[in-house]
N, CA, C and O atoms as a Tinker XYZ file with bonds, in Angstrom:
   328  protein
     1  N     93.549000  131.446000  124.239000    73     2
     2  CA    94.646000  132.378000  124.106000    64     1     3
     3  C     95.453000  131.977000  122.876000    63     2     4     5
     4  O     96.019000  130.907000  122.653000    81     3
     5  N     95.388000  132.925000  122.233000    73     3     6
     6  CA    96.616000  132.434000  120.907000    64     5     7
     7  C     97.727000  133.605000  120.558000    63     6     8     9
     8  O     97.648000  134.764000  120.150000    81     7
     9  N     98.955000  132.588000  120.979000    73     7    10
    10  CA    99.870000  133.265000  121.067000    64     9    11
    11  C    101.084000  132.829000  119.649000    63    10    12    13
    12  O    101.266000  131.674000  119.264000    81    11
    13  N    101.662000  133.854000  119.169000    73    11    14
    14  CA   102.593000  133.917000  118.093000    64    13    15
    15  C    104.166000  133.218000  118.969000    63    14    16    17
    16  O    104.247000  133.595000  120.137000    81    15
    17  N    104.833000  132.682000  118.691000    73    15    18
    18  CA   106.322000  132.017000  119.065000    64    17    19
    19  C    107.110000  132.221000  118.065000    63    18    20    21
    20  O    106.725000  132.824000  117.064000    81    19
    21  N    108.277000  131.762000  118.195000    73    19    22
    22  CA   109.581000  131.787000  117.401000    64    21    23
    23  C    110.351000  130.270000  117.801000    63    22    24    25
    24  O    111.049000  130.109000  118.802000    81    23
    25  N    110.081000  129.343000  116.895000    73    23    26
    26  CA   110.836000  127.989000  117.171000    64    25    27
    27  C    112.463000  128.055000  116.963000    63    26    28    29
    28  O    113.087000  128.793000  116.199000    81    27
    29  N    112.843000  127.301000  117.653000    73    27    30
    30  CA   114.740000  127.208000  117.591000    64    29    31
    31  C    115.059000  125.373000  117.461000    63    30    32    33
    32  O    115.811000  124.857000  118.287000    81    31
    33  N    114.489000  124.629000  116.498000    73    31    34
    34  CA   114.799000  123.694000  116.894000    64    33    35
    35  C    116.053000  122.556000  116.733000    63    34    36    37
    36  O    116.930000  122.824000  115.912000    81    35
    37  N    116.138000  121.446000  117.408000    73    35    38
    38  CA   118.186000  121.093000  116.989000    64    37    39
    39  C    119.125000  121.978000  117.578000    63    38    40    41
    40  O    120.239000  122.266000  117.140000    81    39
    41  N    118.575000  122.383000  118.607000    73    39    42
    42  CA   119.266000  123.640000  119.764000    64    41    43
    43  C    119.836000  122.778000  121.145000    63    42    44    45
    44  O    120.435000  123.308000  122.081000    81    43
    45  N    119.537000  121.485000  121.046000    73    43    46
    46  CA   120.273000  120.920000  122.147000    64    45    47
    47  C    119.446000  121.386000  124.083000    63    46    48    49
    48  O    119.859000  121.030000  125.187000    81    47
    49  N    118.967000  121.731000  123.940000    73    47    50
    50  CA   118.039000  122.192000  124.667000    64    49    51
    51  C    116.460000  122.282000  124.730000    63    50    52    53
    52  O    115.999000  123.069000  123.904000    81    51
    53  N    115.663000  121.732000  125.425000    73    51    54
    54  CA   114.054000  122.393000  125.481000    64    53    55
    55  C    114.004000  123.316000  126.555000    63    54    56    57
    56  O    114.142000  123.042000  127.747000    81    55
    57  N    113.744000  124.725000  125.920000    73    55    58
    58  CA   113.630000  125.839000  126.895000    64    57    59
    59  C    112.482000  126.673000  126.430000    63    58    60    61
    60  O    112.112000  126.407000  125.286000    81    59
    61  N    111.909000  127.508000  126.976000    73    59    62
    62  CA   110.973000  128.933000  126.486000    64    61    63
    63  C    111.707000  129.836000  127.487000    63    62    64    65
    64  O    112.376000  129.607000  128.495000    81    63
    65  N    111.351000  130.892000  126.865000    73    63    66
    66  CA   112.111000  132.253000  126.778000    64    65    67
    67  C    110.983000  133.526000  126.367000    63    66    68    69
    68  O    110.435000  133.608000  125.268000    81    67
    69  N    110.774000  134.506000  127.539000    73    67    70
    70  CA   109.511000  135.610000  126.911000    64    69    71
    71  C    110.459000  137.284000  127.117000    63    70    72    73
    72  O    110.634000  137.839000  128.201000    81    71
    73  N    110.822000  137.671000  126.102000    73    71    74
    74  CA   111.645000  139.002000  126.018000    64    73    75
    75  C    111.340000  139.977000  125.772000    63    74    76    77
    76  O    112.043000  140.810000  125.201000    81    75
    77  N    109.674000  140.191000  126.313000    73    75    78
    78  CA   109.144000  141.504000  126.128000    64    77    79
    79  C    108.304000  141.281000  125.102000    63    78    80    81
    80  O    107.163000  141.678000  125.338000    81    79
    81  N    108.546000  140.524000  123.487000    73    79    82
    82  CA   108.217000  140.959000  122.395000    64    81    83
    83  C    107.828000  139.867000  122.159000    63    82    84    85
    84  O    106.630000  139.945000  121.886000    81    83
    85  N    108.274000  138.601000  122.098000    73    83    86
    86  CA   108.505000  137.321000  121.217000    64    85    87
    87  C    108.951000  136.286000  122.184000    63    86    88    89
    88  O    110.074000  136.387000  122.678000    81    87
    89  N    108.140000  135.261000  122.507000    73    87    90
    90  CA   108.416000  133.830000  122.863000    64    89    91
    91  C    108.534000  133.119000  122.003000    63    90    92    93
    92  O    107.909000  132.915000  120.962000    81    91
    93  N    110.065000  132.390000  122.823000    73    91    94
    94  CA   111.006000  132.068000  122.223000    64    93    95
    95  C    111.251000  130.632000  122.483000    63    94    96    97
    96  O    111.641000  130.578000  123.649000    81    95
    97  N    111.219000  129.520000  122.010000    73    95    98
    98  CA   110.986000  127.925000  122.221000    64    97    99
    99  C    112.278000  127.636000  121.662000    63    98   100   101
   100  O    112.660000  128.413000  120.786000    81    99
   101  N    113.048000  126.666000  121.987000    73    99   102
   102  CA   114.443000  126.361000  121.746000    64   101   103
   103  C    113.706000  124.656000  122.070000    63   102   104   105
   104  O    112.947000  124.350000  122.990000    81   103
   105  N    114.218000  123.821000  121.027000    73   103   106
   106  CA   113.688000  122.442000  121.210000    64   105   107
   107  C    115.036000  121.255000  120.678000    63   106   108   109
   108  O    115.880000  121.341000  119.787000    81   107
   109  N    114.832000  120.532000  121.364000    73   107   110
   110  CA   116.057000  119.478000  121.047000    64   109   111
   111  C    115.836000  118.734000  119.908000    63   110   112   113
   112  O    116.650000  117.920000  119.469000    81   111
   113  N    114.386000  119.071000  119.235000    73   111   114
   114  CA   114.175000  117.834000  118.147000    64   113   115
   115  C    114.383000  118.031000  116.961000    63   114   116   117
   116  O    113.716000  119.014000  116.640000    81   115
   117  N    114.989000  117.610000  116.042000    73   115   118
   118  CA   114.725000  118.287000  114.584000    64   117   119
   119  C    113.306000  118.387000  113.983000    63   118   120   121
   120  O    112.291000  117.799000  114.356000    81   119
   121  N    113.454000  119.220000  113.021000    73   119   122
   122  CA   112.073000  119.536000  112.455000    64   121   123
   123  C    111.695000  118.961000  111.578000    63   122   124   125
   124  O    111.253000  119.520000  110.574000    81   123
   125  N    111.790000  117.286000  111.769000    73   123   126
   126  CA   111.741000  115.724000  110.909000    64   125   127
   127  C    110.114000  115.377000  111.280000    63   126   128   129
   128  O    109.578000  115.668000  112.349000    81   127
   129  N    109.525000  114.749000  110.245000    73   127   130
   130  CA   108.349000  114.368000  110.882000    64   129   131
   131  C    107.123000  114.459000  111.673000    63   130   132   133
   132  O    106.195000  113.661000  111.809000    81   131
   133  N    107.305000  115.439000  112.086000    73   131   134
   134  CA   106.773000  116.307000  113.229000    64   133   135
   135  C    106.787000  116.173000  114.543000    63   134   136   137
   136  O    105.911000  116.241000  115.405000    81   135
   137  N    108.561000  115.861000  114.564000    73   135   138
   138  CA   109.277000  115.374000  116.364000    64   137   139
   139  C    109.278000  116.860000  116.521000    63   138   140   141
   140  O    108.487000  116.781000  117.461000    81   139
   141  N    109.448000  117.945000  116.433000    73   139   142
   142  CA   109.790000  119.005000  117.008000    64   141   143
   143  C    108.164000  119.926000  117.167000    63   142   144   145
   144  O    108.078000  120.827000  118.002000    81   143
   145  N    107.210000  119.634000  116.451000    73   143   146
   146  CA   105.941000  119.878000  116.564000    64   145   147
   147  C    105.703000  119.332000  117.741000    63   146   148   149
   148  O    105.412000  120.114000  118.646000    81   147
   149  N    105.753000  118.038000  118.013000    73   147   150
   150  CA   105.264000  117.014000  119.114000    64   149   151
   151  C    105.728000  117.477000  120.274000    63   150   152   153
   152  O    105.283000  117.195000  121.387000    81   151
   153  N    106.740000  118.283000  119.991000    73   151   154
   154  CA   107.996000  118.628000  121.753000    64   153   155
   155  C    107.529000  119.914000  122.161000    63   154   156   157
   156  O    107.330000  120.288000  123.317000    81   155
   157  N    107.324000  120.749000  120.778000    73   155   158
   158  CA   106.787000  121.699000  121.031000    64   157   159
   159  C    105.063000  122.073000  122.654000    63   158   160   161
   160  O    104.521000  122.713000  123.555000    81   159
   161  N    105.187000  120.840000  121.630000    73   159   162
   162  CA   103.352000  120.593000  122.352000    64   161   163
   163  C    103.682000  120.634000  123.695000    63   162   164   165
   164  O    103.562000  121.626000  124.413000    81   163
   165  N    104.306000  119.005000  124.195000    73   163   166
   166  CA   104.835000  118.817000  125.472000    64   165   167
   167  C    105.656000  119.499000  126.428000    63   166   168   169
   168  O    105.701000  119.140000  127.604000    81   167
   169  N    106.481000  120.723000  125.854000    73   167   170
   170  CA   107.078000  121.512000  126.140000    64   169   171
   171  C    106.258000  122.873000  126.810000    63   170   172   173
   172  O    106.430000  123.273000  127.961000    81   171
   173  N    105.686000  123.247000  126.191000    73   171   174
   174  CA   104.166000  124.029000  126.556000    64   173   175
   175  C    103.310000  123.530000  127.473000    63   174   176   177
   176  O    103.148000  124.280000  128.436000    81   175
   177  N    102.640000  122.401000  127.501000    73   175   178
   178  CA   101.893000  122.292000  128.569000    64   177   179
   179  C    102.537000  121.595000  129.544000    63   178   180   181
   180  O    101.768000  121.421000  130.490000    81   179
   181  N    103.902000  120.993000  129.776000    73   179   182
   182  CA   104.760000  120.953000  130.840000    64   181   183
   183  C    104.901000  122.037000  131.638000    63   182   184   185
   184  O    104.791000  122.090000  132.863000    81   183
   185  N    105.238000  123.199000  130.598000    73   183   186
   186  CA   105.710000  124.193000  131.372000    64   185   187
   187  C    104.355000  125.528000  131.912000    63   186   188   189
   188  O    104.400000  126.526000  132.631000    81   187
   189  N    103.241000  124.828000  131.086000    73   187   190
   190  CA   102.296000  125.948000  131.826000    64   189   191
   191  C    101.235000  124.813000  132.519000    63   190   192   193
   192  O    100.134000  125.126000  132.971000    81   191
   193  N    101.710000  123.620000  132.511000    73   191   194
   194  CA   101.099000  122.814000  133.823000    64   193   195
   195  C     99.541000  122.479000  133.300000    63   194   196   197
   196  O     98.526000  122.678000  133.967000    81   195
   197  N     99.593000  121.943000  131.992000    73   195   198
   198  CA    98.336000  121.906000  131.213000    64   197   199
   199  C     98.127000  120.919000  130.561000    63   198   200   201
   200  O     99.178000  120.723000  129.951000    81   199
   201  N     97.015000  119.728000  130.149000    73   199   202
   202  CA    97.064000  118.697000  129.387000    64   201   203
   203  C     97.648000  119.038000  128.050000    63   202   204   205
   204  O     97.247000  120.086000  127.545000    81   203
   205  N     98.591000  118.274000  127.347000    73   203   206
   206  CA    98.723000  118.660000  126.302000    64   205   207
   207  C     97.395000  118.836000  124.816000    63   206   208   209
   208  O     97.615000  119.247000  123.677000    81   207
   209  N     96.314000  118.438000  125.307000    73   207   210
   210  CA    95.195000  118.511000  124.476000    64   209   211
   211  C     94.356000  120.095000  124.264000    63   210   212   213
   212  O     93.505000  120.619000  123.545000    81   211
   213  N     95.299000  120.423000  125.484000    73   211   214
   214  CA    94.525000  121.648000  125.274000    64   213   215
   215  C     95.391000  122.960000  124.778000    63   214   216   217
   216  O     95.411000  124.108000  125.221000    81   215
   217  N     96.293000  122.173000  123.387000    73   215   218
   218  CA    97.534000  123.145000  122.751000    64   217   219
   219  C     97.351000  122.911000  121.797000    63   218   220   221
   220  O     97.606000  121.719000  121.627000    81   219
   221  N     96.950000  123.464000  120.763000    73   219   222
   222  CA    97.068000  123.053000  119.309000    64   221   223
   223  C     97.868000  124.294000  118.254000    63   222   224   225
   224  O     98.041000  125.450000  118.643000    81   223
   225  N     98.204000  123.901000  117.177000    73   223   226
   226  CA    99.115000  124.370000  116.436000    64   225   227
   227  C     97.957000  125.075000  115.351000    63   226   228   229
   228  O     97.068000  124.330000  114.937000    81   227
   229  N     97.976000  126.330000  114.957000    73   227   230
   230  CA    97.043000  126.576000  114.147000    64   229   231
   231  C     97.734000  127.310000  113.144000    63   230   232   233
   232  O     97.138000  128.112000  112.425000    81   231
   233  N     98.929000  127.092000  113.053000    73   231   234
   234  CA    99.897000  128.093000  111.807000    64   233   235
   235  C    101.185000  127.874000  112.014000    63   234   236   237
   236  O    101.689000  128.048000  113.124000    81   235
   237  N    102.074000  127.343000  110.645000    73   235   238
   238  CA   103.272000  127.226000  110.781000    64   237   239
   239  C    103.501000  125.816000  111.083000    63   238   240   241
   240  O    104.382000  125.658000  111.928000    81   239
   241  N    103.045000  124.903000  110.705000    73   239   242
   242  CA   103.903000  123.527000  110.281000    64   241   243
   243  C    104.588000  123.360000  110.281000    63   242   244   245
   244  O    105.191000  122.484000  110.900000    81   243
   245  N    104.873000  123.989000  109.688000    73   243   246
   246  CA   106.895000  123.495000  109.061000    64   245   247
   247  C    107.550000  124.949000  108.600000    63   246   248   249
   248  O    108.193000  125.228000  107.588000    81   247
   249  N    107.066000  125.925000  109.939000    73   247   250
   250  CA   108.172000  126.991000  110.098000    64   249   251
   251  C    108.202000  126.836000  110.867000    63   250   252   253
   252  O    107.453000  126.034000  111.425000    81   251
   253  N    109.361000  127.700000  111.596000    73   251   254
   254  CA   110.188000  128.084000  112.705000    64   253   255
   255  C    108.778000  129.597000  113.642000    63   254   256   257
   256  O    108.510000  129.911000  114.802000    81   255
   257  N    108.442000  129.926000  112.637000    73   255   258
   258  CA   106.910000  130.738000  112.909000    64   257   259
   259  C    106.179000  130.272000  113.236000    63   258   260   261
   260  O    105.536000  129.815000  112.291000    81   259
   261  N    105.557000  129.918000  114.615000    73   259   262
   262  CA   104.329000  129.322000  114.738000    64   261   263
   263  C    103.102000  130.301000  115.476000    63   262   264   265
   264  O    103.222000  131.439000  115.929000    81   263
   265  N    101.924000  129.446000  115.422000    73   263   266
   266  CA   100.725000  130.369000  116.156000    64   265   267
   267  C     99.813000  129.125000  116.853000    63   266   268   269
   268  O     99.292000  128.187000  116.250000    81   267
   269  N     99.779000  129.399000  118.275000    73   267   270
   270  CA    99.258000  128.082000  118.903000    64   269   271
   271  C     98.201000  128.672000  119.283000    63   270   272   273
   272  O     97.945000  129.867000  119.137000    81   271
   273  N     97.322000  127.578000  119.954000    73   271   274
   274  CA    95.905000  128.484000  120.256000    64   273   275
   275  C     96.394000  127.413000  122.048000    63   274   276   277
   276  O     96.831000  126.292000  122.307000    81   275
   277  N     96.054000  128.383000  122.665000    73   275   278
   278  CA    95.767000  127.244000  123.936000    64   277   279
   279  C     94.952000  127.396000  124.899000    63   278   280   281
   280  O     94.668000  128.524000  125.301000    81   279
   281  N     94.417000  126.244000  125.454000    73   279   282
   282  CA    92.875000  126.678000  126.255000    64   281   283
   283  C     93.121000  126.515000  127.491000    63   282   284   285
   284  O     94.160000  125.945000  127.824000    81   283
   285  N     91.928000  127.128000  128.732000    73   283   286
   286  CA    92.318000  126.777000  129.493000    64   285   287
   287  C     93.481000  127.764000  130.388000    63   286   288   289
   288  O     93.746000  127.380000  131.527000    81   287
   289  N     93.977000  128.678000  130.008000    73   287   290
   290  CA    95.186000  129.595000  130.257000    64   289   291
   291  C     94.738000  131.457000  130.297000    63   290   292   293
   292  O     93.946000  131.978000  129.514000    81   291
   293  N     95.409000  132.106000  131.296000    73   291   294
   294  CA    95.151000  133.203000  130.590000    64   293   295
   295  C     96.566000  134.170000  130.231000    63   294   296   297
   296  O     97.489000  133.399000  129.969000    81   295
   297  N     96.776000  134.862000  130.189000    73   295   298
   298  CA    98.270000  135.552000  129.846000    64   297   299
   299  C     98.757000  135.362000  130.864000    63   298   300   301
   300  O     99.536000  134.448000  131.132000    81   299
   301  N     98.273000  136.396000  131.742000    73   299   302
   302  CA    99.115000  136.018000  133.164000    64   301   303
   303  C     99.389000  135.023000  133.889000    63   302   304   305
   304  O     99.867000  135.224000  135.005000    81   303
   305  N     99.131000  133.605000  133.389000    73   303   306
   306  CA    99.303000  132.653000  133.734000    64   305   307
   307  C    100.478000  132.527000  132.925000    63   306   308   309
   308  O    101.603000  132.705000  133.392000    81   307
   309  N    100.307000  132.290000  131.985000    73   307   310
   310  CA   101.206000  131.967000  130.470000    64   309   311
   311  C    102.659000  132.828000  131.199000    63   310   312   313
   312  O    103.665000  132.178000  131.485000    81   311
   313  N    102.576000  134.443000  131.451000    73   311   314
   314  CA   103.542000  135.431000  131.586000    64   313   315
   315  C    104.152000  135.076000  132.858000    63   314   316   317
   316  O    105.293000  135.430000  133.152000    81   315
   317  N    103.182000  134.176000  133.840000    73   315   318
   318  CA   104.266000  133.784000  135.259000    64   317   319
   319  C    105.195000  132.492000  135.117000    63   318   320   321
   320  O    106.200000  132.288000  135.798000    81   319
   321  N    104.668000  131.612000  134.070000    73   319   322
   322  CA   104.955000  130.534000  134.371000    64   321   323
   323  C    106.510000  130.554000  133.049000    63   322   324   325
   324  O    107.350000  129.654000  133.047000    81   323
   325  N    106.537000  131.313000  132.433000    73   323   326
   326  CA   107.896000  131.345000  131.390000    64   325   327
   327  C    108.992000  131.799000  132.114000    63   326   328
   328  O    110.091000  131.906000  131.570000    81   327
């Protein structure tokens, strides 16, 4: 499944957020080094109950734009668990 997001990070919060259009990741880490990549990760398969190995980042490094691929999941999994 590869899904498009919208990062928020240095938001004081790790949350996801799905508003019809655009999931929405709010992360506590700055976007230093790749601490907010890394939270990103853990943040995701925390919240859809998934090894984090099976999340990878395939666009958007070092934007606030990202595109993850993740395995293992299907929407409606993804759409209950946000």
């Amino acid at each position: 499944m590869r899904l498009s997001l919208s990062v928020i990070p240095k938001s004081g919060r790790s949350e996801l957020k799905f508003d019809g259009k655009t999931i929405k990741v709010w992360l506590k880490s700055a976007p230093e080094d790749g601490k907010a990549n890394d939270e990103l990760v853990r943040t995701l398969a925390d919240k859809l109950s998934i090894p984090k190995k099976y999340i990878r980042i395939v666009r958007g490094f070092s934007s606030r734009k990202k595109v993850v691929d993740i395995l293992g999941v299907t929407w409606k999994e993804i759409e209950k668990n946000l």
